[in-house]
Phi, psi and omega in degrees: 000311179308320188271344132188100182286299212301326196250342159303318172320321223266297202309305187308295186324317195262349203257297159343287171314321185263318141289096176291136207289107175314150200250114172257014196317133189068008186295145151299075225259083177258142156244140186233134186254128146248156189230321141302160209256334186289321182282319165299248178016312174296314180295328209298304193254007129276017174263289147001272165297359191010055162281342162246127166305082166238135158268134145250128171277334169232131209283152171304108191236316188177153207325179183354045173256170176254137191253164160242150194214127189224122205250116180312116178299017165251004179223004161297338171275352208262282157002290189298302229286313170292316171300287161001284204296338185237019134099355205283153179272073138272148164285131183259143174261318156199141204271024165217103222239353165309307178306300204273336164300332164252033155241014164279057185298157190218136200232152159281128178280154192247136186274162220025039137260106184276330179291345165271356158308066176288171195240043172234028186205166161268156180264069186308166202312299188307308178307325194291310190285333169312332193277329173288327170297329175262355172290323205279338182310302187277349168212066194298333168288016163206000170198134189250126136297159161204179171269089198276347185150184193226135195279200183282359183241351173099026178258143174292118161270098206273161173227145149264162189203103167299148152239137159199114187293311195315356207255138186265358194211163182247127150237117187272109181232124191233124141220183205056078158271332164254148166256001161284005193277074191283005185286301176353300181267025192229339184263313194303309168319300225274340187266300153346309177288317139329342155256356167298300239208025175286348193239024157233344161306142206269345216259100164240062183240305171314298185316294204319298194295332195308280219308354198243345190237194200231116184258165181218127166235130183230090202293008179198081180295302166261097169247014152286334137329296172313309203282323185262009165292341178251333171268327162280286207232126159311310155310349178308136152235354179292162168297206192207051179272135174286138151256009171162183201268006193239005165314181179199009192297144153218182182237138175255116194301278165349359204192008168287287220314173176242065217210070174079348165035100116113016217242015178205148189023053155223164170207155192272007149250141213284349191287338185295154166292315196285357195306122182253024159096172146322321177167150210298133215048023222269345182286178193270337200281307204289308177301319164342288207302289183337273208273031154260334191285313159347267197328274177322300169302000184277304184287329196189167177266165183211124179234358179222153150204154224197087195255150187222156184220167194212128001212161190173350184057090155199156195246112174242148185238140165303140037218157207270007167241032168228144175285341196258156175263128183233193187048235179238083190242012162252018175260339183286317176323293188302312165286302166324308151340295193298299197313297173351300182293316158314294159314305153005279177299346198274284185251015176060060152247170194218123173263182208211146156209158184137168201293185211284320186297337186297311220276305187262346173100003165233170181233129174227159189259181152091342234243137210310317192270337172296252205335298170314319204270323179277322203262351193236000184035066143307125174260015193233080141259156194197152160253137179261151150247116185282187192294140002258222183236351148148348166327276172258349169091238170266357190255035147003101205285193169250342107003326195247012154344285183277297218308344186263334145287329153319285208282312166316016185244316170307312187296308187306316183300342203259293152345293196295327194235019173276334189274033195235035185280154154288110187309017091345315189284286199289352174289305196295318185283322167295317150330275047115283191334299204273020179257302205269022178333301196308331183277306213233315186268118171296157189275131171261153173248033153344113170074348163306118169285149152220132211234156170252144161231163184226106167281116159260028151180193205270357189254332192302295188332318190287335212286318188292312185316318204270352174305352182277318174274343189260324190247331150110053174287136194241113171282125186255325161251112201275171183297135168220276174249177172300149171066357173277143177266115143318068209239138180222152159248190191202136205251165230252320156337320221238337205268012173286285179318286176327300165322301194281330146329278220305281256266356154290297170283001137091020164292155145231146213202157177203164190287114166268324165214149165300287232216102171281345188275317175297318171333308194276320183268030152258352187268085175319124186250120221241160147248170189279151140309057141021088192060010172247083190291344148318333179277340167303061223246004173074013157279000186200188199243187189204142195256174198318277191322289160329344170274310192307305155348303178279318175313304177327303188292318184305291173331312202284304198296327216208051189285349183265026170221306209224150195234147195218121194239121147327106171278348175153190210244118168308170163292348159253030179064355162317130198289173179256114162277095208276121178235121184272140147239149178235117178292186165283167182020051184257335178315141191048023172258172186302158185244170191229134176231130194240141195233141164197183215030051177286317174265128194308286213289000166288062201310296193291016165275303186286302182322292169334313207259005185258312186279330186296331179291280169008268162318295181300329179303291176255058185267356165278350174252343173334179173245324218274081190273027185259308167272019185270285187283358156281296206285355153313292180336281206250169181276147188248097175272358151037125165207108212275320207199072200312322182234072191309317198287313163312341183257335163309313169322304179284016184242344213200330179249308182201135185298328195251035195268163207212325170259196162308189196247019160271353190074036186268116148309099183296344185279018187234014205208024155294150170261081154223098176084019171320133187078007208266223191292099185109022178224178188221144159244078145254103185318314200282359196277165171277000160263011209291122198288340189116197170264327168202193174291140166052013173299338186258145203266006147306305195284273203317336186268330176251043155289285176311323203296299231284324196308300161320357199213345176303016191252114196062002168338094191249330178219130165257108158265139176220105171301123167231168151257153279243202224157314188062038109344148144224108163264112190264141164266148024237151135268045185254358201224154170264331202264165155273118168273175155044214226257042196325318188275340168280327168261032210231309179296306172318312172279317165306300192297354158265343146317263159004259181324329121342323182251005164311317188250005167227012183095350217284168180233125191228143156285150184239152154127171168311147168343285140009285207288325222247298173311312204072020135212162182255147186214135188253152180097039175261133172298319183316319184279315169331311189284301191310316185256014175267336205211013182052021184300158181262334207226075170257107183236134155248138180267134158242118188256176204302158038204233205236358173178312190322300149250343140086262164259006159259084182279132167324143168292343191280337193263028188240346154292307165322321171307303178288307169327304193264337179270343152280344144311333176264338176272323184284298160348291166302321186277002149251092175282342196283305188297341186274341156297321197286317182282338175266356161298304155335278221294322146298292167354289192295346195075359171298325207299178203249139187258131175269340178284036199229347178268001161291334176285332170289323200279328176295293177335310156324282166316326177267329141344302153314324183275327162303345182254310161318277159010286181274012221286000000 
């Protein structure tokens, strides 16, 4: 034992001399969105080429996920300089990542005190393992240490091991498998103290699982990792096998296992992070694992297994090199879901589940949990990613210590013990179900379809007006003119009686989704993060409270630009929130006022009008001087979210509700041409206008709202879904009214701009020109003809059918993009003469009056493509 004690000193000792502990002082930390196919591809190979000195903590997989990038401070203008060129949004998260690696103290354990082992500080190797020697000490009549093997450096890969002869099944937890994840062994320690002291816990979902299965924990897999993440490199994630004494070769344990071997993110160079050895076990930790795991199956069954890892908030179900989901990975989904959820409530963080390509966008081998579930047909294995989401990273404060364990520990018992209910138990929740359905449970769309249909003449048009009445058709697109595109659902009860209807009267129509509800539960709703205005990041939708928030921060961080007021009260008393931004010099110039959610289920409406405040708040700091110098001009107004009860309500009640909680179309119950044409006064219609203008205290408070700004008033915008429209007032009319041809010229060249960067396509014109029907009580037209504004636009933004109001969370940054481009555009009316002059000159111009004929022509083209597609 004394000798050897005598040759790790001396191996410390020599290791010490020749390694100096790496510095990461001024190192950078960025987050970078790509959004082009062209800007991944620029990440993809630098991460490859390493021609600029960057780490990636999260690898570049696919559009519009966020990479963390940590960048050398002798290559950051180098850096700045690439992002620029290739057009890309980094975030500096932080200019130095040093600071926060030393505030990540690391404590020594004091022996046999098992209770001063705390979860507020990280923990080095020697301390981890003493405290595990005095867990089995003290409580040697249910738990043995052991050894499971010894790593490349000669350090014991320790296990604890419960005994319970009652137990019918093993469950196996393994973390620190990198040695830089130090969260890893800090959850693991913790679920250890916890199943220790489990039969005195109040927690009985924790009783259950202590009492039922017989657990093994291996809180440090690589621990010569460990030991050199805190003493050389913060960042080591490899074993420490040498190839000589002044090497630095490792192995990534995680790309060992003999699980597809060496044949996705992986690689055969040792200089790589990702280096997966010579051949499979070939490490000393990885064979460890492999024949103590023998063994127990040899011995007893293993029905759980279980790796936790850092970082990413995410639940991955094997296998981690495949795209299709196989075995029983939607009953694993599905506890993950519950776990989530779960996890949720406790501090409002939000995880993600699903395989490695779903959640990040690649596919990888090698890895400890592929390999147990296939070679041992384990059926519960999972990798867990623990906190954060990429803010710190690896630099974890010591502060989020317990909070990521605490809710990891809910997600796992919630894993363990959803599928263990008692059919009593589930006879009572079903009952529960069927009393408060109406109350309490949101309404799903399953097997609810959405088809497009193309009325080629007046009897087809009619056959669609009546689908509401006859199949109980929910219109996402209403019936307007002949050769104009339709899109409805049909609830899966109704859709036999359709089919066989349409296919008598010789309609045509084709399928846009089977299953609307999976549509819907891809549109990730994620939450903010309370003063880290970075979680606000438009990759996902966001529910009422997570806006407001963000306004609140937005106001604080940025109190000389933007003020933010209650315009008045819903009808469930929720305030209305109105955001003044005031620029330098903007006092007494014209104002611009942006309206949005007016409509519940139009997420990308609220989303959109959120990034447009956004961009103007910090357009004195833009690149961009074209919205620089827009956002100058004017006094600025903002109302994100005209009707919070209807859009919380499609968050928590039903997706696809659409009015007040009065059951009022606020967008009906303006006063211009109240009650008239395109409206119902029927309660259950989804047009239904109200008892008169402004009865609803939504309509009415931003009656008072528009009236108080009406004094220089110049441009009103209002985001709708979609279509990809520009609707010109009025829609109560067929004719061009006001001042219709100038801002009919306006709204083409931001078309036009609009369809630069992603190709996306918009109609210019009236209701009428675009929808093909007319309709009254609209704010817009309200605002135009009350108050003589000149520059009145409704956006109805994407996308043109394909999915319609369940639009992808990947589209909502695209979205927001090209519709600012199209916003900036209306708002330089000058610069857009200077181009149509050009544009004669050159012989270009365009007869506009060719574009209802394009826009048919399209639609049936589309419906022909979609159709055979």
């Amino acid at each position: 034992m004394k000798l050897n004690v005598f040759i790790h000193c001396f191996v410390f000792f020599i290791n010490i001399r020749l390694c100096k502990c790496k510095d990461y002082t001024n190192y950078a930390l960025f987050n970078v969105l790509p959004v082009e196919r062209y800007q991944l591809e620029f990440l993809q190979n630098l991460e490859k080429l390493k021609y600029i000195n960057v780490m990636f903590w999260t690898k570049p997989a696919r559009l519009h996920n966020n990479v963390q990038i940590l960048v050398s401070p002798n290559e950051i203008n180098l850096f700045k300089e690439r992002l620029n060129h290739f057009n890309l949004n980094g975030t500096l998260l932080t200019n130095n990542i040093q600071k926060l690696f030393n505030t990540q103290k690391v404590t020594s354990y004091t022996r046999m005190k098992v209770e001063s082992f705390s979860w507020n500080t990280y923990h080095n190797l020697e301390g981890i393992y003493q405290w595990m020697t005095d867990i089995a000490k003290e409580y040697s009549d249910k738990v043995h240490l052991t050894a499971v093997g010894l790593s490349a450096e000669g350090r014991e890969i320790l296990a604890l091991e419960f005994l319970n002869p009652k137990a019918k099944s093993t469950v196996i937890v393994e973390g620190t498998m990198h040695g830089n994840e130090w969260i890893t062994t800090e959850f693991v320690t913790y679920l250890i103290y916890h199943i220790a002291k489990a039969d005195k816990a109040r927690n009985t979902k924790l009783q259950q699982v202590a009492k039922k299965f017989r657990w093994i924990m291996i809180p440090v897999a690589n621990p010569d990792g460990y030991v050199y993440s805190m003493q050389s490199d913060r960042l080591w994630r490899k074993n420490r096998n040498h190839l000589g004494l002044h090497s630095q070769i490792g192995v990534d344990l995680n790309r060992n296992f003999d699980y597809n071997f060496c044949s996705h993110d992986s690689s055969n160079n040792t200089n790589h992070d990702n280096y997966c050895g010579p051949k499979p076990f070939s490490e000393p930790e990885t064979q460890a694992i492999a024949n103590y795991l023998e063994k127990i199956q040899n011995r007893e069954k293993l029905n759980f297994y279980f790796s936790f890892h850092a970082y990413g908030q995410k639940i991955i179900v094997p296998y981690s090199d495949r795209i299709k989901h196989l075995e029983n990975f939607s009953e694993m989904e599905n506890y993950g879901k519950q776990a989530i959820l779960q996890m949720y409530k406790l501090y409002g963080i939000k995880y993600g589940v699903g395989t490695i390509y779903d959640t990040y966008g690649y596919r990888s081998a090698g890895d400890s949990v592929s390999w147990v579930k296939k070679t041992y047909k384990v059926k519960y294995a999972l990798t867990f990613y623990l906190r954060d989401n990429g803010t710190y990273g690896y630099a974890l404060p010591p502060e989020m210590i317990q909070p990521a364990c605490k809710e990891m520990l809910v997600g796992l018992m919630e894993v363990m013990t959803a599928r263990h209910k008692h059919k009593m138990k589930l006879i009572f929740t079903a009952v529960i179900l069927f009393i408060s359905a109406s109350e309490c449970f949101s309404k799903k769309y399953h097997n609810y379809t959405l088809y497009r249909g193309i009325p080629v003449s007046e009897e087809h048009l009619s056959f669609f007006k009546n689908l509401s009445e006859l199949y109980n058709a929910n219109f996402w697109r209403e019936p307007g003119l002949v050769y104009r595109p339709i899109e409805f659902t049909i609830p899966p009860e109704k859709k036999m009686f359709f089919t066989h209807h349409a296919m008598r009267e010789g309609i045509y129509y084709t399928t846009l989704m089977e299953d609307v509800q999976s549509a819907f539960d891809m549109q990730t709703v994620t939450s903010y993060i309370r003063r880290n205005m970075a979680s606000f990041d438009w990759m996902s939708y966001f529910r009422l409270g997570d806006i407001y928030d963000w306004l609140k921060d937005l106001s604080h961080q940025y109190h000389d630009r933007v003020h933010i007021k209650s315009i008045g009260k819903s009808l469930e008393k929720r305030d209305i929130l109105a955001v003044e931004v005031r620029l330098p010099y903007s006092k007494n110039k014209p104002k611009v006022i942006v309206e949005g959610g007016i409509h519940a289920r139009e997420w990308i409406s609220v989303a959109f009008v959120t990034y447009f405040l956004h961009e103007i708040v910090l357009s004195p700091e833009s690149n961009n001087t074209a919205l620089k110098l827009a956002a100058a001009k004017f006094q600025w107004y903002f109302v994100p979210v005209l009707n919070p009860d209807g859009y919380e309500y499609t968050h928590v009640k039903d997706r696809l509700y659409r009015k007040n909680m009065n059951g009022v179309d606020l967008n009906r119950n303006f006063g211009i041409e109240f009650g008239g044409i395109g409206t119902s006064s029927n309660k259950y219609s989804e047009i239904y206008c109200g008892k008169n203008a402004f009865s609803e205290p939504e309509s009415a408070a931003m009656e008072n709202y528009v009236k108080s700004l009406s004094s220089k008033l110049q441009y009103y915008f209002a985001f709708h879904s979609y279509g990809q429209y520009l609707i010109i007032p009025y829609a109560y009319s067929s004719l061009h009214l006001d001042n219709f041809n100038e801002v009919h010229k306006m709204g083409m060249f931001a078309a036009k701009e609009i369809e630069k960067r992603y190709r996306t396509m918009y109609t210019v014109g009236t209701a009428y020109d675009t929808i093909g029907y007319m309709t009254s009580g609209v704010s817009a037209c309200w605002v135009k003809k009350s108050f003589n504004v000149p520059y009145v636009v409704i956006f109805e933004l994407r996308d043109n059918g394909r999915h319609g109001f369940a639009l992808p969370p990947k589209e909502i940054l695209p979205t927001c993009y090209e519709t600012m481009d199209g916003i900036v555009s209306l708002l330089n009316p000058n610069s857009n003469e200077k181009i149509e002059k050009t544009r004669h000159v050159n012989g270009e111009a365009r007869v506009d009056k060719m574009m209802d004929s394009i826009v048919i022509l399209w639609n049936v083209l589309f419906f022909i493509i979609v159709r055979f597609y």
